[in-house]
Biotite code that builds the C-alpha atoms (Angstrom):
import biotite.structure as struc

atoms = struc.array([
    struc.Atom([-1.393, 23.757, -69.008], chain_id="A", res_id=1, res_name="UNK", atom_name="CA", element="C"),
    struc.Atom([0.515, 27.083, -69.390], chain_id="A", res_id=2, res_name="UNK", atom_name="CA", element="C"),
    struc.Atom([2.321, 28.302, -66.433], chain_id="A", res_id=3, res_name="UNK", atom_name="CA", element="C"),
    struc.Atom([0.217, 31.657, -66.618], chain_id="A", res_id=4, res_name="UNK", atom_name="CA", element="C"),
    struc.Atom([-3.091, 29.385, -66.741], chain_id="A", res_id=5, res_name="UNK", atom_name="CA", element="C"),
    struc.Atom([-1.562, 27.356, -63.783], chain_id="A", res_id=6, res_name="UNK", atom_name="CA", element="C"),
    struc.Atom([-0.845, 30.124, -61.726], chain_id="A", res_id=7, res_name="UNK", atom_name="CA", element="C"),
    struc.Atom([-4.309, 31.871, -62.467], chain_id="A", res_id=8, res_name="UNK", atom_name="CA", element="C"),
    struc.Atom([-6.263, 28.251, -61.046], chain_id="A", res_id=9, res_name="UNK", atom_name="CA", element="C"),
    struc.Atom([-3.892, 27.942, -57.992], chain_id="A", res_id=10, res_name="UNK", atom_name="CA", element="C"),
    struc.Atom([-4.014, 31.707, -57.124], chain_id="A", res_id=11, res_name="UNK", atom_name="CA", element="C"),
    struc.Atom([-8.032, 30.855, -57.460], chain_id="A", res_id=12, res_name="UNK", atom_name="CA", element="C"),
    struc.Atom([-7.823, 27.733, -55.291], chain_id="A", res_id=13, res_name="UNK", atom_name="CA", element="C"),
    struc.Atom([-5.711, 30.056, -52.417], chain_id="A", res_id=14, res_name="UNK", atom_name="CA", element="C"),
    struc.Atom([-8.445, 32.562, -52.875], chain_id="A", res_id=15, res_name="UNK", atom_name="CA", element="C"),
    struc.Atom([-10.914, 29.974, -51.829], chain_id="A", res_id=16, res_name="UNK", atom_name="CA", element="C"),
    struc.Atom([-8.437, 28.869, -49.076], chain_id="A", res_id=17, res_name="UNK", atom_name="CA", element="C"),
    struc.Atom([-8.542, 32.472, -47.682], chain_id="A", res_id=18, res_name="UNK", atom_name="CA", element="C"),
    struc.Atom([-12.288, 32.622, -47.553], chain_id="A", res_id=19, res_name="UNK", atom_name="CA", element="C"),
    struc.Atom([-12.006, 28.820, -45.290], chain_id="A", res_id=20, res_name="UNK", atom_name="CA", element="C"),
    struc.Atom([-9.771, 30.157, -43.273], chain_id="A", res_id=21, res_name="UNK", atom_name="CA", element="C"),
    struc.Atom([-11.411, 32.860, -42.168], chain_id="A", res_id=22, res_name="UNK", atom_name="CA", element="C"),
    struc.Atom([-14.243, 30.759, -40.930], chain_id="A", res_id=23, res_name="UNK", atom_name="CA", element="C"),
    struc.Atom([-12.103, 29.712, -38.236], chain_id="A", res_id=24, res_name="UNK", atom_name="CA", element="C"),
    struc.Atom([-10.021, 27.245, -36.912], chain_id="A", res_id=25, res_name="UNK", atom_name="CA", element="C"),
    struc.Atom([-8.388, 24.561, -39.754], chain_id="A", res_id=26, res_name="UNK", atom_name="CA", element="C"),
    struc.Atom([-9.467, 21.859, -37.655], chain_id="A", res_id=27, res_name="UNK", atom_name="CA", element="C"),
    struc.Atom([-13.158, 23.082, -37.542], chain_id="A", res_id=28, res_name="UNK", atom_name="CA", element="C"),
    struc.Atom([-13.019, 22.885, -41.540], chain_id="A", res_id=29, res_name="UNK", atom_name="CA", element="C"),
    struc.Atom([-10.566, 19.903, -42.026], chain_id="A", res_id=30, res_name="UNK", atom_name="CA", element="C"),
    struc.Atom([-13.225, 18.614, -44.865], chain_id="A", res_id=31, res_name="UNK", atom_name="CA", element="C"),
    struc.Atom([-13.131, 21.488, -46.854], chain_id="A", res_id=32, res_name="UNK", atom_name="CA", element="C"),
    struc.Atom([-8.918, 22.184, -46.395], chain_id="A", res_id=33, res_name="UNK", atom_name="CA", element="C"),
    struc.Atom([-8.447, 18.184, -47.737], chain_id="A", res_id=34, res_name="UNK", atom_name="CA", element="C"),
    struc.Atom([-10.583, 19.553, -50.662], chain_id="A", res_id=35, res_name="UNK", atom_name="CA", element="C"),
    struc.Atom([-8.149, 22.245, -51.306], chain_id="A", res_id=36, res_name="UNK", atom_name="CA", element="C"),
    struc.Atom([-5.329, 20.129, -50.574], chain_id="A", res_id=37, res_name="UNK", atom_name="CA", element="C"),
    struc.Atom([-6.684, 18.021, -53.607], chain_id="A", res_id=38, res_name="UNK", atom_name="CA", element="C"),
    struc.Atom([-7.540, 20.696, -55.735], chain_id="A", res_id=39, res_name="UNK", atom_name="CA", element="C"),
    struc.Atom([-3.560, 21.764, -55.542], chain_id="A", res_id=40, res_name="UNK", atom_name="CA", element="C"),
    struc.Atom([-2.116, 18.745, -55.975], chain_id="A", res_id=41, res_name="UNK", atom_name="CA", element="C"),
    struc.Atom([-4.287, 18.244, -59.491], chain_id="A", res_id=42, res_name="UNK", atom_name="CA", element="C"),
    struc.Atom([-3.036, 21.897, -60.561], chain_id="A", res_id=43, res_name="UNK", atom_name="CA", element="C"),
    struc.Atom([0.103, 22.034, -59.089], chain_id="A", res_id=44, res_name="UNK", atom_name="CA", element="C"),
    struc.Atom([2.363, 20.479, -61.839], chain_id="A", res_id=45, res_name="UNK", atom_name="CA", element="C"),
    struc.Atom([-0.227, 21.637, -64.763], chain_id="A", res_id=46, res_name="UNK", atom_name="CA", element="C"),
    struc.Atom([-0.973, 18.164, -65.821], chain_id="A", res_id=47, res_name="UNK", atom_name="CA", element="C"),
    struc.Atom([-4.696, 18.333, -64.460], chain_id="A", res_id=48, res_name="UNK", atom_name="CA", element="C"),
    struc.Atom([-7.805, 16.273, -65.265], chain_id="A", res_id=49, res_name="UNK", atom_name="CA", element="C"),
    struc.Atom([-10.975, 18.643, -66.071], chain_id="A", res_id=50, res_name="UNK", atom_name="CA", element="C"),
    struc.Atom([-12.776, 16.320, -64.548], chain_id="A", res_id=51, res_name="UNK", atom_name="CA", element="C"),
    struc.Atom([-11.110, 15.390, -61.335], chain_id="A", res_id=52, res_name="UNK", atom_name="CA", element="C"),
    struc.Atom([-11.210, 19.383, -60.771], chain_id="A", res_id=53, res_name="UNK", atom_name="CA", element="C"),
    struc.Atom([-14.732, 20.247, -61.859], chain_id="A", res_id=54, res_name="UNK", atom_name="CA", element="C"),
    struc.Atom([-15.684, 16.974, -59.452], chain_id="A", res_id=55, res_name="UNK", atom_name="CA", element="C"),
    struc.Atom([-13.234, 18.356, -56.199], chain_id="A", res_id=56, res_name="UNK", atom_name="CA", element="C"),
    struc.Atom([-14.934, 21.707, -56.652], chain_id="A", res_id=57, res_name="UNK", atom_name="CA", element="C"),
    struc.Atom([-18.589, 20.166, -56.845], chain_id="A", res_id=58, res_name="UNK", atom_name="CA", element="C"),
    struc.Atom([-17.187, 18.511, -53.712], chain_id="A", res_id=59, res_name="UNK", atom_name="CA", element="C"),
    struc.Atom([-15.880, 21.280, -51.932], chain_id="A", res_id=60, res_name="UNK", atom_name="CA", element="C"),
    struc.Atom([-19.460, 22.919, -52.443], chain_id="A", res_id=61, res_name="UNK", atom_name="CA", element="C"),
    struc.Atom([-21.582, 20.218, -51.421], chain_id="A", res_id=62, res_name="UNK", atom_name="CA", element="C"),
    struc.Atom([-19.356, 19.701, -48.098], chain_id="A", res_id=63, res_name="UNK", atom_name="CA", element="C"),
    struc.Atom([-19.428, 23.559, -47.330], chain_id="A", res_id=64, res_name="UNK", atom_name="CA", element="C"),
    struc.Atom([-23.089, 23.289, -46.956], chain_id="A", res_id=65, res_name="UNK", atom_name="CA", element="C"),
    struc.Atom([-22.664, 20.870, -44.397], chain_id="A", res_id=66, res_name="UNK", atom_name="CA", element="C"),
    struc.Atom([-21.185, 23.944, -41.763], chain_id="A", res_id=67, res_name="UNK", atom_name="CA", element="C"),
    struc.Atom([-23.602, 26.711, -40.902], chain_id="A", res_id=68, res_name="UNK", atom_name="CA", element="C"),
    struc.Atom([-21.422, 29.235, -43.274], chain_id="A", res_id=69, res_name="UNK", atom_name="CA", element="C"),
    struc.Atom([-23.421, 33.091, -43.733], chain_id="A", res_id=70, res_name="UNK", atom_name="CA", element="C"),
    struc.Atom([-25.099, 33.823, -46.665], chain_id="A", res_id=71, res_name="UNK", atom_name="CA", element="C"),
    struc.Atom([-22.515, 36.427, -48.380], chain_id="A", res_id=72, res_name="UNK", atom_name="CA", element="C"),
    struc.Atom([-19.250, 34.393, -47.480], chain_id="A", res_id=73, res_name="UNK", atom_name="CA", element="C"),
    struc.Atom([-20.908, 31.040, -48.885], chain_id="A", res_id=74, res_name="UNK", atom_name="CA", element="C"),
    struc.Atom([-21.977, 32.818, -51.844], chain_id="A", res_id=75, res_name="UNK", atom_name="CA", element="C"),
    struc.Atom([-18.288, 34.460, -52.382], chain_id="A", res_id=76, res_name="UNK", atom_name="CA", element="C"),
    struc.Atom([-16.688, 30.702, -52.136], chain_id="A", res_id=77, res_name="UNK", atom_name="CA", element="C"),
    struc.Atom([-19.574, 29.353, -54.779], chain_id="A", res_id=78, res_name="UNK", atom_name="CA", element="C"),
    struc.Atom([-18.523, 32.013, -56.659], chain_id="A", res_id=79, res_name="UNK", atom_name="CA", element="C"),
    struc.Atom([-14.370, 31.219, -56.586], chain_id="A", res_id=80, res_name="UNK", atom_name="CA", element="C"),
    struc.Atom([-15.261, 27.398, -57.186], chain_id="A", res_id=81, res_name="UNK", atom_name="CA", element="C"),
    struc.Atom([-17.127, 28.349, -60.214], chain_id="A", res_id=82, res_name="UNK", atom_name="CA", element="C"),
    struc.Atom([-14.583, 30.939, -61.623], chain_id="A", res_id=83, res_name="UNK", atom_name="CA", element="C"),
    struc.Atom([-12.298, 27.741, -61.104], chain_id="A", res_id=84, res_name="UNK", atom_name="CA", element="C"),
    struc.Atom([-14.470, 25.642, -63.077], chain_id="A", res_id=85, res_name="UNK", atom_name="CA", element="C"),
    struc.Atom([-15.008, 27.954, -65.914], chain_id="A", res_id=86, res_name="UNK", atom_name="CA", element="C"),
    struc.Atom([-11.309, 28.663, -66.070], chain_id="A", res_id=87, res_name="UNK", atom_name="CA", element="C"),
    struc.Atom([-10.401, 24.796, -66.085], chain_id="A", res_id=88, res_name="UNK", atom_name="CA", element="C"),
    struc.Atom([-13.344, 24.472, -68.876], chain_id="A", res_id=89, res_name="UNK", atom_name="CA", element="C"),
    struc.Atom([-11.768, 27.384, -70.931], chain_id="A", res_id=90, res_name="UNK", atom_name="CA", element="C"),
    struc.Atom([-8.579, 25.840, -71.507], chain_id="A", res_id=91, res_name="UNK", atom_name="CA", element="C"),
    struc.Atom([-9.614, 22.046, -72.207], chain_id="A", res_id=92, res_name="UNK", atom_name="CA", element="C"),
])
């Protein structure tokens, strides 16, 4: 993956950090941080596997409706998983 590429997908991935963290406390959202953990370590080093990212991002959605998030800041992190998605698909 090019570095510019690489950089685009993590700055996404600390884009959907932000919107966690400002749920609340880490520890209230530890399922969706270890999500993002894994997200970064597949990116990190630009040797990534489509799959394993389009799969963590499906999983990051599917555990965020587990918390009682609002409507417009759930909809803004569906929306930075897919942009994540479609960038990862662009460059396969």
């Amino acid at each position: 993956m090019p570095a510019e590429i690489r950089r685009s997908a993590l700055a996404r991935v600390k884009k959907l950090r932000q919107f966690v963290d400002a749920l609340g406390p880490p520890r209230a959202y530890r399922k969706l941080h270890g999500i993002l953990d894994a997200l970064e370590s597949q990116l990190d080093d630009g040797n990534y596997s489509r799959h394993a990212v389009m799969r963590l991002c499906e999983a990051f959605l599917a555990t965020a409706e587990l918390y009682d998030i609002p409507e417009a800041p759930a909809n803004r992190m569906e929306d930075a998983a897919c942009a994540l998605v479609t960038l990862v698909e662009e460059r396969r």
